[in-house]
C-alpha positions in Angstrom: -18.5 -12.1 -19.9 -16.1 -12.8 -16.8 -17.3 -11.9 -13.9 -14.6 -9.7 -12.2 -13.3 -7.7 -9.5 -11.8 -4.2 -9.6 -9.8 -3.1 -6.8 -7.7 0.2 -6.5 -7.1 3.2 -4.3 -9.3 6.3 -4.3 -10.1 8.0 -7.6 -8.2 5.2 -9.4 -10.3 5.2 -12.0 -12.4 1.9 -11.3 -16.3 3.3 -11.6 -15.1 5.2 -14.8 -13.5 1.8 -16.4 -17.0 0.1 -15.4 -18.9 3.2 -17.2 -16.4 2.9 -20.1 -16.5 -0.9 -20.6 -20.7 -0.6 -20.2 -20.4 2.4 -22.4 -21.8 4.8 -20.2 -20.8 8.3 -20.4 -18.2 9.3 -17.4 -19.9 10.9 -14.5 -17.6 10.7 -11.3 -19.7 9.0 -8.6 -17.7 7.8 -5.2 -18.0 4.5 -4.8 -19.3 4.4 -1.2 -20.2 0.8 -0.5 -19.4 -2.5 -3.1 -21.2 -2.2 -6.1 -22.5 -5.1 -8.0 -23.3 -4.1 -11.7 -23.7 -6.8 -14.0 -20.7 -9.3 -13.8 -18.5 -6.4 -12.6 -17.6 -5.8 -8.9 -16.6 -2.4 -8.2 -15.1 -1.5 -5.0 -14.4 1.6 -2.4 -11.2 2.8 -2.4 -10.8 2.2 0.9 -11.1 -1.4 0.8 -7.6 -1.6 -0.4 -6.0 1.7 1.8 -7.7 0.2 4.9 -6.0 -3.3 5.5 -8.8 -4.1 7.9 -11.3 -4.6 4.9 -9.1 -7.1 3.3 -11.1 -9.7 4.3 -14.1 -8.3 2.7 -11.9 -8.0 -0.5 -11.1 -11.8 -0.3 -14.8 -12.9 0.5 -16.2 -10.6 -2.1 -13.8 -12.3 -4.9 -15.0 -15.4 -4.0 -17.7 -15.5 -6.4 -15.4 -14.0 -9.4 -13.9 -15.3 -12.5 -11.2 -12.6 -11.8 -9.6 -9.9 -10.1 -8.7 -6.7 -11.4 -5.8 -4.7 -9.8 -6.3 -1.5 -11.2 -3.7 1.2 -10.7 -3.7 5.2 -11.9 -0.4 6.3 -13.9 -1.3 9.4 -11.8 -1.0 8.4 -8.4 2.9 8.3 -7.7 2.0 5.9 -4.8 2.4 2.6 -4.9 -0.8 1.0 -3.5 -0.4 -2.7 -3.2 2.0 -4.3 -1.5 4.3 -6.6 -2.9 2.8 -9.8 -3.4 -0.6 -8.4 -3.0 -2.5 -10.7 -5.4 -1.9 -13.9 -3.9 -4.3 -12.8 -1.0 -7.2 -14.1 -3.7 -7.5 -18.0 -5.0 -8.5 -16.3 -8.9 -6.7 -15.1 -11.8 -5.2 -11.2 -11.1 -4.5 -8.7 -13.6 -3.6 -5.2 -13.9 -5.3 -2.3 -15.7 -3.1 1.0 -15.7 -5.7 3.8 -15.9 -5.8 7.8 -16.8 -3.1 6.9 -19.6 -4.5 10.2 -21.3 -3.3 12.4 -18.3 0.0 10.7 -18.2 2.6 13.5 -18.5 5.5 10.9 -19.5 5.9 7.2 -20.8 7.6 6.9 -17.2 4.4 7.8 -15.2 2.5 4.5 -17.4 5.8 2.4 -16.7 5.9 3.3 -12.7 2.3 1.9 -12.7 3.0 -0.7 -14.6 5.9 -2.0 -12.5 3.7 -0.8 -9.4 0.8 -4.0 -10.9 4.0 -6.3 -11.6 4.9 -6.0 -7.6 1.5 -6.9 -6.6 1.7 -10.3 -9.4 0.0 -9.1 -12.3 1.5 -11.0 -15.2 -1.4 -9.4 -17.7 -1.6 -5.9 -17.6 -3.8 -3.5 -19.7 -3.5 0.6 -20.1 -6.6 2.4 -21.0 -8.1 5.5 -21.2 -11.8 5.7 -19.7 -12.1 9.0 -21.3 -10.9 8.7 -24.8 -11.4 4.8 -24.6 -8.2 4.0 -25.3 -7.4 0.3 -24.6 -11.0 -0.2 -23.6 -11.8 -2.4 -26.9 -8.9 -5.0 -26.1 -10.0 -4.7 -22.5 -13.1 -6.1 -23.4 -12.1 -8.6 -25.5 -10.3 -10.2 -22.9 -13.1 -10.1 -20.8 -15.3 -11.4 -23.6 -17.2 -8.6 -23.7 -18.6 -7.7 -27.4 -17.7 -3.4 -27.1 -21.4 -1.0 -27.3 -21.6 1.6 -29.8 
């Protein structure tokens, strides 16, 4: 498996993607401090919200096969700046989470565009809660899905 990086705003759904791709069941844990779990990186919203802690984004993903911009289709903000992804020397792609609580096609498509701004040419929608998406998730990450 890839090791990889996933970065997003509070409550973006990044621990419960790591749960769901582990196949875990989904317990909502704040991720306080960077979390090393396996080849997966998860990190504190704030490390993207705070531009001070960029730095420890870019030295963190210095040991990854990947980054993973990972963006909520419930959050009408748009997180990263234009451009965003070519702060890190690896690969970048986009995961659109919460797809399940989107209320139209348009709130998936605003996050969607929201990953393309940031220069995520590979982007994935999924559903941590009804694991939709989560199988083709892990096949790109060459991860063999749990039962």
């Amino acid at each position: 498996m890839k090791k990889f990086m996933l970065v997003g705003a509070v409550s973006a759904g990044k621990t419960s993607l790591m749960q769901a791709i582990y196949g875990q069941d989904l317990s909502y844990q704040k991720t306080q401090a960077i979390d090393f779990k396996n080849n997966i990186i998860d990190t504190p919203g704030e490390y993207l919200e705070q531009r001070f802690r960029y730095r420890s984004l870019g030295i963190t993903a210095a040991d990854t096969d990947l980054v993973v911009l990972v963006q909520s289709c419930t959050d009408l903000r748009c997180v990263f700046a234009p451009g965003f992804s070519s702060m890190f020397a690896k690969p970048i792609i986009g995961v659109v989470t919460k797809i399940d609580l989107a209320k139209s096609p348009t709130d998936i498509a605003r996050a969607k565009k929201n990953l393309e701004l940031a220069g995520c040419k590979t982007i994935f929608t999924v559903s941590s809660k009804d694991k939709t998406g989560i199988p083709e998730f892990q096949a790109f990450i060459e991860m063999k899905p749990h039962s």
